[in-house]
N, C-alpha and C positions, 0 to 999 in steps of 0.2 A: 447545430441550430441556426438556423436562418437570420441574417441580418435583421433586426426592424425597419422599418421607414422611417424612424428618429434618429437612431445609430447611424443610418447609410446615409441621412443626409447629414450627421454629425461631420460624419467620415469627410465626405465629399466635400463639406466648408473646409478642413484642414485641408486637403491636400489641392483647393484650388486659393487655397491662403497663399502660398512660394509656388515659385517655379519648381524649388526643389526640395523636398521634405523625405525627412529620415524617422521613421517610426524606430525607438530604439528602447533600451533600458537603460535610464540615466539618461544624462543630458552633452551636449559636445562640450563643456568643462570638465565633467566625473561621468564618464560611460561606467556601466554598472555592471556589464557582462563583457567578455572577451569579441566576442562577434562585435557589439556594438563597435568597442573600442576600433575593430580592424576599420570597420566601415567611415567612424569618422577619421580615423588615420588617411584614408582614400581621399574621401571629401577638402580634408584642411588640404592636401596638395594640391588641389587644383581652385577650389573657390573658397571664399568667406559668407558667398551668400548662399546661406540653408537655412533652412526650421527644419526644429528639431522636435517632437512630440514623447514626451516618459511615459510609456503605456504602464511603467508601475507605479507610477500617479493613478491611476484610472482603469480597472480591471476592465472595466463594460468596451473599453478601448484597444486594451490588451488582447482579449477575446474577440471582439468585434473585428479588428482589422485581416488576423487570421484568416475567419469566412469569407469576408468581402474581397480578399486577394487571391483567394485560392491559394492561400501558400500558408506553410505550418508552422513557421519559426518566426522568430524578430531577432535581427532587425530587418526593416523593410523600406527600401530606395521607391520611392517617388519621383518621376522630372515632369514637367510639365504636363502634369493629370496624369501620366501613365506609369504601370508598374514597371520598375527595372528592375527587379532583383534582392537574392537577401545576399548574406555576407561575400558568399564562393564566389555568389555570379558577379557580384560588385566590383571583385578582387582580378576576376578574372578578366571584364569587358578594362579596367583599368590596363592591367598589361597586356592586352590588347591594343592597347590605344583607340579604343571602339567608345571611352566613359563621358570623353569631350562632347562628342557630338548626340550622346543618349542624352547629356543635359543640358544642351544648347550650348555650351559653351566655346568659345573660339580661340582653341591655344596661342593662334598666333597671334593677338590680339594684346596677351601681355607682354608687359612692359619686359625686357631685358636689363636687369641692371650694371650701371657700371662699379667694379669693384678694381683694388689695387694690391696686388700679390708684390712683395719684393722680392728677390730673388732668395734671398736666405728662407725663406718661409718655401717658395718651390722647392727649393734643397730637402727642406726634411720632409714635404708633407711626398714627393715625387719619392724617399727611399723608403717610406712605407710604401707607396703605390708598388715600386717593384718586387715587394712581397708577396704580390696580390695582382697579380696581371691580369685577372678577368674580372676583377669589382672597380666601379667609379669610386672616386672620391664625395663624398654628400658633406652639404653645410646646412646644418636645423639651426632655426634661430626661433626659439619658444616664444608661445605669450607674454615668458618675463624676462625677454633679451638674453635668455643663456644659449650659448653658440656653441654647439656640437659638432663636433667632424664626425663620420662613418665609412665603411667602405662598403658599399653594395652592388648587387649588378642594377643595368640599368632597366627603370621600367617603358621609357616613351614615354613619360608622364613629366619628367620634367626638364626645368629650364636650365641648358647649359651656359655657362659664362667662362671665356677666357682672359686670362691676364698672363701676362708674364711667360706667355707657352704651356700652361697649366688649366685644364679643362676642372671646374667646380660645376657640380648640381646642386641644386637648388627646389623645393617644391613651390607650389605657386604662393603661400603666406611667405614662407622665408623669402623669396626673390620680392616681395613687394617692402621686405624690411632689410635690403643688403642694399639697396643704391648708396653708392657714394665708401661703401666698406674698405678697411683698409688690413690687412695682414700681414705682420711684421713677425717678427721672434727676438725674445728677450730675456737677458741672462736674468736667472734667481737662485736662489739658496740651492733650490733643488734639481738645477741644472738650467738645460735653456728651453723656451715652452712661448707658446703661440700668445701674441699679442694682438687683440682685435680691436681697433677703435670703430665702431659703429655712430654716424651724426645722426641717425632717425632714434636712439635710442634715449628713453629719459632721461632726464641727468640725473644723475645718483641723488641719494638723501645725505647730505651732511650730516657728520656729528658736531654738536657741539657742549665742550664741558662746563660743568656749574660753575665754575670761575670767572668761562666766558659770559655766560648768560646774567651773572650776576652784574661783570661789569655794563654790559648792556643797558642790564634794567635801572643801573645808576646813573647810567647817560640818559635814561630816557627815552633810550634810541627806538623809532617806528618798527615795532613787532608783536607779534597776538601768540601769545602763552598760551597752549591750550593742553589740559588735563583730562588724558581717556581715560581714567580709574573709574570705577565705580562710585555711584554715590556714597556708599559705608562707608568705603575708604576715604574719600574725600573728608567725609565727618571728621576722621580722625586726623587728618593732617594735609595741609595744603600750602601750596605756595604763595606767597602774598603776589595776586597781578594775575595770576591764571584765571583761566576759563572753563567750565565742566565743558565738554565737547558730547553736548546732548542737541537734541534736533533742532531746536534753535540756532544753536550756536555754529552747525555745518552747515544749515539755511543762510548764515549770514558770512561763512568763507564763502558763498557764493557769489555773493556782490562783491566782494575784493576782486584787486589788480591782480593776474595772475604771477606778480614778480613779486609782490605783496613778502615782507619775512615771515614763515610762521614755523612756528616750534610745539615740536609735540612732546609731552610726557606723561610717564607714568610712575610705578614703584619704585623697577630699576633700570627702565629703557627697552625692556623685549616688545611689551606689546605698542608702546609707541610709536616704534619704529613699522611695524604694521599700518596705524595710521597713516605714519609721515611716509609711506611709500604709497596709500592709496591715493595721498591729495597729489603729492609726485605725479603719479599716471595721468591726475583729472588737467593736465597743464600748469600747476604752480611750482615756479622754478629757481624759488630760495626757502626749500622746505629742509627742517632740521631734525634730528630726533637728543634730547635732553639723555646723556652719557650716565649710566647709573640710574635714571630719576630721581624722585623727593629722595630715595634713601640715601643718593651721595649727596644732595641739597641738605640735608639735616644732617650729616656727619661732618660736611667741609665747608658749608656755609653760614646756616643757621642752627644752630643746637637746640631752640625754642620750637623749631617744627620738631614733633615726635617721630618717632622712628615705630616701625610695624613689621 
């Protein structure tokens, strides 16, 4: 069935919205088909800047882009108004080294990071290497700072780094989050195992126990209590000094210092600590999560807060 002239011009606003738009299933956090997934797999290696469009948001979308591209499947690459391809060919102009310049992009343009291999970290990671004579070494650094080694061959796609005599890859997100990285190895329990100090990474969420926070709250000391439970639960038990963390009260972490104290809890500390790792991300960098929650505050502090 034929485009409309509603749909084509729908069409046509999306894809002159980015330079580079990915018609997909799901979005570039939760791809929702395997294809998708490969495609932003592609994409996160070399840029951050896409749009991303869920045609299973939107059948008349799903269906419509199909006819308008002449092509039968989703997902579907976009660069600069023009079709590039669905999964194979995306996969394919990548190891290529043909994907850079299909979407304007200038490899050599990015930055090279500096990193610091010491020689005992060469040592183990180079006796794996000689198990595996024809794959690189790769370093992933996720959206939530967890750093993965693998071993693969290479595509032309990404950024190498030396240190120490030791060739590391990199895709183009990871190398824009490794400057300044350091790679050491450290004895543990369970033998000796890769030590990464990363300075671009957040800094962690502290714990802190209700013993501490209570001496706190007897000093006085400058800090904002804040309780994600639900309302219900709040009904039944609450801390004296806390804060319900409703839309209000994350409108008003907004005007704070980002060094500002702030402490999250909840029943018994899982979901606050979710909290206290989002404000973490947003910049605030003396954020805590409440150890136990109300439930170990009313078994070790207060016996008059009910327990639930």
């Amino acid at each position: 069935m034929p485009v409309s002239e509603t749909l084509k011009q729908r069409i046509e606003d999306v894809i002159k919205s980015s330079e580079i738009v990915l018609f997909m299933k799901g979005n570039r956090e939760a791809p929702q088909c395997g294809f998708s997934s490969r495609v932003i797999a592609v994409l996160n290696g070399m840029t951050d800047k896409y749009h991303t469009v869920d045609v299973l948001a939107d059948e008349e979308m799903r269906s419509g882009i199909k006819e308008y591209s002449d092509w039968p499947t989703i997902p579907q690459l976009y660069a600069n108004g023009e079709f590039v391809g669905g999964c194979d060919l995306v996969e394919q102009m990548a190891k290529n080294n043909e994907l850079y310049e299909q979407l304007g992009l200038d490899k050599d343009a990015i930055s090279v990071p500096e990193i610091t291999v010491t020689e005992a970290a060469v040592a183990a990671i180079e006796e794996v290497g000689r198990q595996h004579v024809d794959l690189s070494v790769h370093l992933n650094i996720d959206d939530n700072w967890v750093h993965e080694f693998s071993l693969s061959p290479l595509t032309g796609n990404e950024i190498v780094v030396e240190s120490n005599g030791l060739k590391l890859c990199f895709n183009f997100r990871s190398a824009k989050r490794a400057n300044g990285l350091t790679i050491d190895m450290e004895s543990t329990p369970d033998g000796n195992a890769f030590s990464i100090t990363n300075p671009n990474a957040p800094p962690s969420v502290s714990e802190i126990t209700v013993h501490e926070l209570k001496a706190l709250l007897d000093e006085q000391a400058d800090l904002y209590l804040f309780d994600v439970r639900e309302v219900a639960e709040r009904e039944i038990a609450f801390i004296e000094g806390s804060i319900l963390l409703d839309e209000p009260a994350v409108k008003h972490i907004d005007t704070l210092n980002r060094d500002d104290m702030l402490v999250f809890q909840c029943h018994t500390g899982i979901r606050s600590r979710s909290a206290a790792e989002y404000f973490r991300d947003q910049g605030y960098s003396r954020v805590f999560n409440l150890v136990g929650g109300i439930d170990a505050w009313s078994k070790e502090i207060d016996s008059d807060v009910p327990c639930y």
